[in-house]
C-alpha positions in Angstrom: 0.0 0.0 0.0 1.3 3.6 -0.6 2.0 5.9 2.1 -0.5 8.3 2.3 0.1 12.1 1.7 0.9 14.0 4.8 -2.3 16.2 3.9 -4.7 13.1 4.0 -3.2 11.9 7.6 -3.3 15.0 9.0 -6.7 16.2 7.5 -7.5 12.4 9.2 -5.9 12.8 12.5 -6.8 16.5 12.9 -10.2 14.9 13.1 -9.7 12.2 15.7 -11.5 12.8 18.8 -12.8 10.1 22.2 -15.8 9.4 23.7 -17.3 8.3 26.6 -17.7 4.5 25.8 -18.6 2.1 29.4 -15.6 -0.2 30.3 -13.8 0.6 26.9 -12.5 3.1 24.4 -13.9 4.8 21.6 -12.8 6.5 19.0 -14.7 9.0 16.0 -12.7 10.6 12.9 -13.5 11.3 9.3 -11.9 10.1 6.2 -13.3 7.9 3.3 -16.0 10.9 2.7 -17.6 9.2 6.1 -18.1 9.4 10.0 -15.6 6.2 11.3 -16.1 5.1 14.9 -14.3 2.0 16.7 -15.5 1.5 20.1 -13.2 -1.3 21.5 -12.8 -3.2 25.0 -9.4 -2.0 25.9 -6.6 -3.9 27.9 -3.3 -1.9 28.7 -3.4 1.4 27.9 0.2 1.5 25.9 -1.7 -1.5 23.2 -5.1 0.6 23.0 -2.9 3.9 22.2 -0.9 1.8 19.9 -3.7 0.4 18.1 -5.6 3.9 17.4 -2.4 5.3 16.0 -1.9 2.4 13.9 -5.9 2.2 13.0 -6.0 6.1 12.3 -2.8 5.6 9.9 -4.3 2.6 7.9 -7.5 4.0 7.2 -5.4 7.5 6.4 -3.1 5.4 3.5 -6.3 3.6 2.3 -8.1 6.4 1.5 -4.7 8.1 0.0 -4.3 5.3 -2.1 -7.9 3.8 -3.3 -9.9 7.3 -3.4 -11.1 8.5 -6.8 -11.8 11.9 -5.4 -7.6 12.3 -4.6 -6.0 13.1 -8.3 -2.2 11.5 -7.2 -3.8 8.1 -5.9 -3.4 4.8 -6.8 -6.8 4.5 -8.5 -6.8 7.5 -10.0 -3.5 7.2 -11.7 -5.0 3.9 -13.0 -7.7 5.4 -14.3 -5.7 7.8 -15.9 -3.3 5.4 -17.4 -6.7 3.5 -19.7 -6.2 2.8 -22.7 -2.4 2.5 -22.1 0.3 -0.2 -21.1 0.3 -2.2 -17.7 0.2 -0.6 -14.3 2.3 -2.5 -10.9 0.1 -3.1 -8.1 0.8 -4.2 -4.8 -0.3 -7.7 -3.1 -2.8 -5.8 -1.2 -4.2 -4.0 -4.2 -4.4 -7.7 -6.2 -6.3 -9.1 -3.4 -8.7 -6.1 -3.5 -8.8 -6.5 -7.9 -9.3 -10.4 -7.1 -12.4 -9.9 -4.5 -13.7 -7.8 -7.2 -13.5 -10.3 -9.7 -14.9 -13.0 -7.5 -17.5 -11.0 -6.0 -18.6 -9.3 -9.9 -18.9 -13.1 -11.2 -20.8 -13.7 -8.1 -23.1 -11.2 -8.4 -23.8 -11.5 -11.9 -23.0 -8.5 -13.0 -24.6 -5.7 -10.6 -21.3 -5.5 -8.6 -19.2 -3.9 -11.5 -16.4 -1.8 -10.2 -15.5 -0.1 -13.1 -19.0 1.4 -13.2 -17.6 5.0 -12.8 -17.9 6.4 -16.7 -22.1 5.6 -15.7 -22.0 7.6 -12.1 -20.5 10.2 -14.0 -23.2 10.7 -16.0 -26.0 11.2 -12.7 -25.6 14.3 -10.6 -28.3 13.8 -8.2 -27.7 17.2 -6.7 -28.5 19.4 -9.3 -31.4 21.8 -9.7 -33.2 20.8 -11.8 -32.1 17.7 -11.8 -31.0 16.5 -15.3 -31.5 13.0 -17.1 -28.1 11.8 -19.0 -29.3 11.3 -22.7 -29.5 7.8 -24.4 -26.3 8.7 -26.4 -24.2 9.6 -23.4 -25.6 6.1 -21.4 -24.5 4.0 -24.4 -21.4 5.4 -24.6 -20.6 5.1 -20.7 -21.8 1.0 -21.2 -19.3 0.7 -23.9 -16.5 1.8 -21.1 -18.3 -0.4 -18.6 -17.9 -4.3 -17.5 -15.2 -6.2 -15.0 -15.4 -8.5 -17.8 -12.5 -6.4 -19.9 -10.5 -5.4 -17.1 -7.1 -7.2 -17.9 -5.0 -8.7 -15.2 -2.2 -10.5 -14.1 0.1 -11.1 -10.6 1.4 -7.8 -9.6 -0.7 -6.1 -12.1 -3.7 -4.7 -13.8 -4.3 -2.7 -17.4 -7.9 -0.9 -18.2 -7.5 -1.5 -22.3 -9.9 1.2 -23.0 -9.2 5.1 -23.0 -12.1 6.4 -21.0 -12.4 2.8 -18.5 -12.1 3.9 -15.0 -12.6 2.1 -11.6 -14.4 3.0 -8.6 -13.8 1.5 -5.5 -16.5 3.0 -3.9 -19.1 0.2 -3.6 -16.7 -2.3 -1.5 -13.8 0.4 -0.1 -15.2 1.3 3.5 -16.6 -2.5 3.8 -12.8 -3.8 3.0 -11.3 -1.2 5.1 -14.0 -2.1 8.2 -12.4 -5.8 7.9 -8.8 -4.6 8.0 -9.3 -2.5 11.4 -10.9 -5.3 13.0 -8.3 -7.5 12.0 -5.5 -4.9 12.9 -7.4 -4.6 16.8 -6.5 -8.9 16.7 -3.2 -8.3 16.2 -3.0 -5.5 18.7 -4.4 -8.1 21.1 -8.1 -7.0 21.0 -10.4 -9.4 20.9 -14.1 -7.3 21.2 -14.2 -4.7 18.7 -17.0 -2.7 17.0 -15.9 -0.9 13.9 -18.4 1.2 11.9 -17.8 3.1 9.2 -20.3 4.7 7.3 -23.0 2.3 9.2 -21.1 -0.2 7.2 -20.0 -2.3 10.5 -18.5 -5.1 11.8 -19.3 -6.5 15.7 -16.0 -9.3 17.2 -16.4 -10.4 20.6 -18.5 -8.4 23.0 -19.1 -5.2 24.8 -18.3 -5.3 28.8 -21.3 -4.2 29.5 -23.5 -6.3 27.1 -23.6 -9.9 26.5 -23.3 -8.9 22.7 -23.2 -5.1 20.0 -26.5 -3.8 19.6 -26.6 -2.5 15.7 -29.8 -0.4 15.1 -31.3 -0.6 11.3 -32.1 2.5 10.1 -36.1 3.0 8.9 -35.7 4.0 5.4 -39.9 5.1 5.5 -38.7 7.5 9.0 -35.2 8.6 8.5 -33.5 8.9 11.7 -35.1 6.4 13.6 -34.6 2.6 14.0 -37.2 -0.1 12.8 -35.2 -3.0 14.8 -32.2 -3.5 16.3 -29.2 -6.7 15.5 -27.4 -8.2 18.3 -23.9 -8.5 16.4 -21.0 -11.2 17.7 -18.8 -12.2 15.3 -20.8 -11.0 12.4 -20.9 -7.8 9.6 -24.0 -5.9 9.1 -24.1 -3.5 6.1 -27.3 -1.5 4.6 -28.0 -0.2 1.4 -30.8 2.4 0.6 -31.8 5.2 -1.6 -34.3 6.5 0.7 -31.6 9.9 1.2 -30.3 10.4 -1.6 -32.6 10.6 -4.8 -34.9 13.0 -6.8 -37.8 12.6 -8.8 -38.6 13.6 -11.8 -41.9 13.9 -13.9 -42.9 11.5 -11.3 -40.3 9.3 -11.5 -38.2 8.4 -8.7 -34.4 8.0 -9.0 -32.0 7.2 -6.5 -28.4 7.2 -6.2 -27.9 3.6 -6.5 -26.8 2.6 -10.1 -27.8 -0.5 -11.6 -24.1 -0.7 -14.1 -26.0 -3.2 -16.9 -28.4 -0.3 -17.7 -26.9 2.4 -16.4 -30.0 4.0 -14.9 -30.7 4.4 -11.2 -32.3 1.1 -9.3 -36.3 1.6 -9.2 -37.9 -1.4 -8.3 -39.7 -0.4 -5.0 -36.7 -1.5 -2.6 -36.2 1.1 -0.4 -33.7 -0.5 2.3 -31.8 -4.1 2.3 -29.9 -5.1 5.5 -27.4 -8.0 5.0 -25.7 -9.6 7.7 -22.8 -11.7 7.0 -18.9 -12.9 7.7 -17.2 -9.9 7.1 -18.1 -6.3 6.3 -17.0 -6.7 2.6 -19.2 -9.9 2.0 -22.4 -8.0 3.3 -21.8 -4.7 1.1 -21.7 -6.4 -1.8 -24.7 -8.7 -0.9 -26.6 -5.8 0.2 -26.2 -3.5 -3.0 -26.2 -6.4 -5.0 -29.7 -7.5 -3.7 -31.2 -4.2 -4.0 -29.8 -3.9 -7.7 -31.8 -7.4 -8.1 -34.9 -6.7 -6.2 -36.6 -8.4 -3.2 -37.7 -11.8 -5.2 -34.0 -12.5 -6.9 -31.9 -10.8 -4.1 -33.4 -12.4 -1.4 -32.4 -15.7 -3.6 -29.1 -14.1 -3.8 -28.5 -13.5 -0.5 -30.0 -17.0 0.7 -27.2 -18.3 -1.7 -24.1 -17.6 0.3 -23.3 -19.6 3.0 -23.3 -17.6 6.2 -25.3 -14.8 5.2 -29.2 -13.6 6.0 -30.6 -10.4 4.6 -33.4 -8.6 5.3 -35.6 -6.4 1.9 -38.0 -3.3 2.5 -39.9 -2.2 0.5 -42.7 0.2 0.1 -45.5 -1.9 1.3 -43.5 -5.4 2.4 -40.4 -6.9 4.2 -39.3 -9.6 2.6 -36.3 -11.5 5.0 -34.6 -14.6 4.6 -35.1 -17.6 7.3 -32.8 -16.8 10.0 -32.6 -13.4 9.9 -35.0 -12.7 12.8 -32.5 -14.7 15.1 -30.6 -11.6 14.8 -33.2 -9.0 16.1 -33.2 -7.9 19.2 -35.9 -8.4 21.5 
């Protein structure tokens, strides 16, 4: 991984500030365009210190190296490099490219990383707001599909000027699995890292026998329809229910679905996934909303270790075991 510029970890660190948190520690910065927290049961105080430094420092290089937003990152100077001879990644960075091979095949498609020429296109802040014209979509598709990415060990090559990839749809879920996983090898077994409300619960709170996760109500914004207790176990949400217009009565929201390249309006307003690891129930939970509640709760049922939860505007539609979750 690069070393991040010293204006990302010090925009990241400026930021860092603790909270009350009963018989632990707990952390809040910004960086990834997002609110992070990590609440954590802490042992000696040296190893907790040690661990936020190192914590604060990862997420800081991540974001210097897989932002789009940051013109000298890694991903940006792929992007810039389409159409063009091979670039050199690092092992971490082929691991990423691999999940997002494994994870596009899986998902048939409505995972696509290099989706970016297609967001482009949508600006879901304008006013008015603006439909792209069939001539721009089609030519966006053409740059669009994992499918032509070329890679090989240690490297990865967009062949087409204009390609681009966008990390953005499994970047904060990947980087919510790395913390935790940093915390075990500072010695910290219960951990709750949530970034983004993209989060991941190990072990337990000393004052609970497990993390309490509340689920947002997409219908009442800012209040919680249910609660998961979380041990051992991701819990990631996707919704369009905050960001969206409509148009000529016509809804859009700001999740893309990258075979069409229009915005995903099939009545799902909310799906909750719980799963493995953070990066595993991001992708399930985008990719089930992309699908809709019949063939994403299918999806989601699919793969082993996961149990999802679809709203929509008049139904929930959840797979078996995902009420053992709930609190009571």
């Amino acid at each position: 991984m690069l070393v991040s510029e010293p204006s990302v970890l010090d925009r990241v660190r400026a930021s860092v500030a603790e909270r009350p948190a009963p018989g632990g520690r707990k952390i809040v910065f910004r960086a990834m365009g997002t609110v992070c927290q990590i609440t954590f049961v802490a042992g000696a105080r040296a190893a907790a210190d040690n661990f936020i430094h190192a914590a604060v420092r990862w997420v800081a290089d991540f974001e210097a190296t897989y932002s789009r937003f940051l013109p000298d990152s890694l991903i940006s100077r792929i992007n810039q490099g389409a159409g063009q001879g091979w670039f050199e990644v690092d092992e971490e960075t082929d691991r990423l490219f691999a999940l997002c091979q494994e994870l596009y095949f899986f998902s048939r498609g409505a995972f696509d990383p290099t989706a970016l020429p297609l967001i482009r296109l949508w600006n879901w802040k304008a006013e008015p707001p603006v439909i792209p014209d069939d001539a721009d979509l089609e030519a966006a598709r053409e740059l669009v599909g994992w499918r032509k990415v070329e890679r090989r060990k240690g490297a990865i090559r967009l062949p087409m000027k204009g390609m681009s990839i966008d990390l953005g749809g499994i970047g904060k879920e990947y980087a919510v699995d790395r913390v935790v996983q940093l915390a075990q090898e500072h010695g910290l077994s219960d951990v709750l890292v949530d970034f983004g409300q993209d989060v991941r619960a190990q072990g337990r709170p000393l004052d609970r026998p497990v993390w309490h996760v509340g689920l947002e109500d997409p219908h009442q914004p800012g209040t919680c329809w249910t609660g998961v207790a979380a041990q051992d176990v991701a819990v990631a949400t996707s919704g369009d229910y905050l960001r969206r217009f409509e148009l000529n009565g016509r809804r859009f929201g700001h999740i893309l679905d990258p075979r069409t390249g229009y915005p995903v309006n099939n009545g799902c307003r909310a799906v909750t996934v719980i799963a493995p690891t953070c990066t595993v129930a991001g992708v399930l939970s985008t990719t089930a909303f992309i699908l809709g509640d019949t063939e994403g709760l299918q999806m989601i049922d699919h793969y082993f270790g996961a149990e999802g939860c679809i709203l929509t505007d008049h139904s929930r539609y959840q797979t078996r075991r995902f009420n053992a979750y709930l609190t009571r």
